[in-house]
C-alpha positions as CSV (number, residue, x, y, z in Angstrom):
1,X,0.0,0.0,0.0
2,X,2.7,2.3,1.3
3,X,4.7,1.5,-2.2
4,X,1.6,2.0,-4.4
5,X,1.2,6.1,-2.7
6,X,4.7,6.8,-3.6
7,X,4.6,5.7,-6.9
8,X,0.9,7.8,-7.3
9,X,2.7,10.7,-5.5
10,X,5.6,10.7,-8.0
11,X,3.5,9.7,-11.2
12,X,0.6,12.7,-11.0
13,X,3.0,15.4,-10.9
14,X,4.4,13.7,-14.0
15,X,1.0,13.1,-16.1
16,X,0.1,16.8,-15.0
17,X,3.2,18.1,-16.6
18,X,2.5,16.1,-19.6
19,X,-0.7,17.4,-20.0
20,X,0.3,21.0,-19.8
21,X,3.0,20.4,-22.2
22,X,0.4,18.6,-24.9
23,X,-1.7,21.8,-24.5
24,X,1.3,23.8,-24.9
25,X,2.4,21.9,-27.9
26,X,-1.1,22.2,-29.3
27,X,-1.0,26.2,-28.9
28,X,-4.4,28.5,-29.1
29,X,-6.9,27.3,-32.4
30,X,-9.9,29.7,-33.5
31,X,-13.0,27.9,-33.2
32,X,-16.3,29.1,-35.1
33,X,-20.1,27.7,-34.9
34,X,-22.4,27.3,-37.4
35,X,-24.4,30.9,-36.6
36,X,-20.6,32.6,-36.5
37,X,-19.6,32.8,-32.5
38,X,-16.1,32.6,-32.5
39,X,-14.5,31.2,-29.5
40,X,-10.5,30.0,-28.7
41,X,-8.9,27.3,-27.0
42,X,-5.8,26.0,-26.2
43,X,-7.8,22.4,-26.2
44,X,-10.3,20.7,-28.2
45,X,-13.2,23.0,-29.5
46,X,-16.5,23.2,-27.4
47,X,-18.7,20.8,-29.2
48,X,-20.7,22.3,-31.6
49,X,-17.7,24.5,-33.3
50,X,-14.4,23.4,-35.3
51,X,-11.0,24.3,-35.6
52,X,-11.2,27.4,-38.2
53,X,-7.3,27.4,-37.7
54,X,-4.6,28.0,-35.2
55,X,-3.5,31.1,-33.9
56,X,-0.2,32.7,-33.5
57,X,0.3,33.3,-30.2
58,X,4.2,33.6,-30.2
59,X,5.4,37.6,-29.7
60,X,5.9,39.7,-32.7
61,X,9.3,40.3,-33.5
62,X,10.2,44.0,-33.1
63,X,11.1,46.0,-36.2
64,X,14.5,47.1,-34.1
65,X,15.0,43.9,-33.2
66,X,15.1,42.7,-37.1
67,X,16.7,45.7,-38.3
68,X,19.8,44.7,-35.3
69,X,19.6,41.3,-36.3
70,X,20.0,41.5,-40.0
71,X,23.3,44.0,-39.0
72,X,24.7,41.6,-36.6
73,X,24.4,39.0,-39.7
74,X,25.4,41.6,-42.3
75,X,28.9,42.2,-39.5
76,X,29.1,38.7,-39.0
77,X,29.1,37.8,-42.7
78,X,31.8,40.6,-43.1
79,X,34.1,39.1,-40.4
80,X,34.1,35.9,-41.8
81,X,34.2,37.2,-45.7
82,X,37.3,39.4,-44.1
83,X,38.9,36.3,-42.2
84,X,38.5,34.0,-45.3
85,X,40.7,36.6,-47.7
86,X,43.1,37.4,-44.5
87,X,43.4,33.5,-44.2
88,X,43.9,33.3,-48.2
89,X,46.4,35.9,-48.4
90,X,48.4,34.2,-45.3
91,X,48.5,31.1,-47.4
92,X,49.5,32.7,-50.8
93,X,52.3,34.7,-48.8
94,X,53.2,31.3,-47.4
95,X,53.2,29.6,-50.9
96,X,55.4,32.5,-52.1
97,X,57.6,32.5,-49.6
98,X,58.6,28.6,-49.7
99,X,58.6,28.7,-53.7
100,X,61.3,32.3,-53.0
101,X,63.0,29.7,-50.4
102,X,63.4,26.7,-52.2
103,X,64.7,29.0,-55.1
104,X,67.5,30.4,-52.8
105,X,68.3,26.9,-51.9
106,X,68.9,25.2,-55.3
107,X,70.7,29.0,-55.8
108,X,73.0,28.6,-53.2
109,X,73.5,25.0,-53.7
110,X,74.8,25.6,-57.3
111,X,77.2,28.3,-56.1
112,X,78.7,25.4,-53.7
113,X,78.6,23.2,-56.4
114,X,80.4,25.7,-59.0
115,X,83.0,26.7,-56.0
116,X,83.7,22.9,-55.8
117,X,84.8,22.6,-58.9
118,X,86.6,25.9,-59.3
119,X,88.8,24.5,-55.9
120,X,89.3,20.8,-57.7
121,X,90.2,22.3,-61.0
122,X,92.9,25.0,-58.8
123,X,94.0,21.5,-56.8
124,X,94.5,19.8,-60.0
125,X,96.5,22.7,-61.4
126,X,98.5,22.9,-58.1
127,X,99.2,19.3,-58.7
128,X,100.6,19.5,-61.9
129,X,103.3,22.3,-61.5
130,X,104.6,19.6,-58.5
131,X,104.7,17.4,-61.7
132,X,107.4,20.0,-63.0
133,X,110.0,22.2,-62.8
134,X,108.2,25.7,-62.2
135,X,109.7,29.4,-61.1
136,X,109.1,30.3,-57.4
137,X,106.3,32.7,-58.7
138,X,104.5,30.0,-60.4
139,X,103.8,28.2,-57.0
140,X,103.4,31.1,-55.0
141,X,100.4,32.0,-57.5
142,X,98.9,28.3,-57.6
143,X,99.0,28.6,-53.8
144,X,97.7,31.8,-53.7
145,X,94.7,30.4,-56.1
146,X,94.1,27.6,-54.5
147,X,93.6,29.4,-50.9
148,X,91.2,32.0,-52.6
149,X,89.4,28.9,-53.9
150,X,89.4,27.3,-50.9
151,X,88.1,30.1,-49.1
152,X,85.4,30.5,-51.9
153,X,84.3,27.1,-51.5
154,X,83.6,27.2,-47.7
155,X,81.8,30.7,-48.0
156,X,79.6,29.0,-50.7
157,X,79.2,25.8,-49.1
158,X,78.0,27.4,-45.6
159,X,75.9,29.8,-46.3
């Protein structure tokens, strides 16, 4: 017995608040009889009228309160048009600026490459006036060379 009140005392709170939220749901209706007396309900119509149609009962929106909304979408539509193009630019400087990079790279890379062979080639030479018999000034200006292309080829190379 004692179980069967609690469940009652927790059920009818329950089927109350459904019922107010079907008649919520439902909203108001216009009902109209056959001699023309209009009546409304938020239930069924009174027998001997029908549903004509239902009725708005939500609040009007305020002209101000369109006129602000359509700006706040009209700013809103602006940000995002504004972040998109920031956003593209960011990525076309980005492009840019790898395409610029990788362009100094393969640039610098064939300076090392050129100043590698400009040092071999001034090696080689140095090599072959050891070969033979050559005038002091002769060596002192294949070592002077090769330094300078030494020098040339780490400055390139490092960079």
């Amino acid at each position: 017995m004692h179980r069967h009140r609690l469940l009652l005392s927790c059920l009818l709170p329950l089927a109350c608040m459904l019922g107010a939220a079907t008649a919520i749901a439902q909203g108001v209706q216009r009902c109209e009889s056959a001699d023309g007396k209009v009546t409304y309900s938020n239930t069924q119509c009174p027998e001997g009228t029908s549903a004509v149609r239902k009725v708005n009962t939500s609040p009007p929106v305020a002209v101000d309160e369109q006129k602000a909304a359509k700006e706040r979408a009209k700013r809103d539509a602006a940000e995002v048009k504004a972040s998109d193009k920031a956003r593209e630019q960011a990525q076309t400087k980005a492009e840019r600026d790898a395409a610029e990079t990788k362009k100094a790279q393969a640039k610098q890379r064939e300076r090392c490459e050129r100043a590698q062979r400009e040092l071999e080639r001034a090696r080689s030479s140095h090599a072959s006036l050891e070969q033979r018999p050559t005038t002091v000034e002769q060596t002192q200006k294949a070592d002077k060379e090769l330094g300078r292309r030494e020098e040339e080829a780490v400055k390139a190379c490092t960079g």
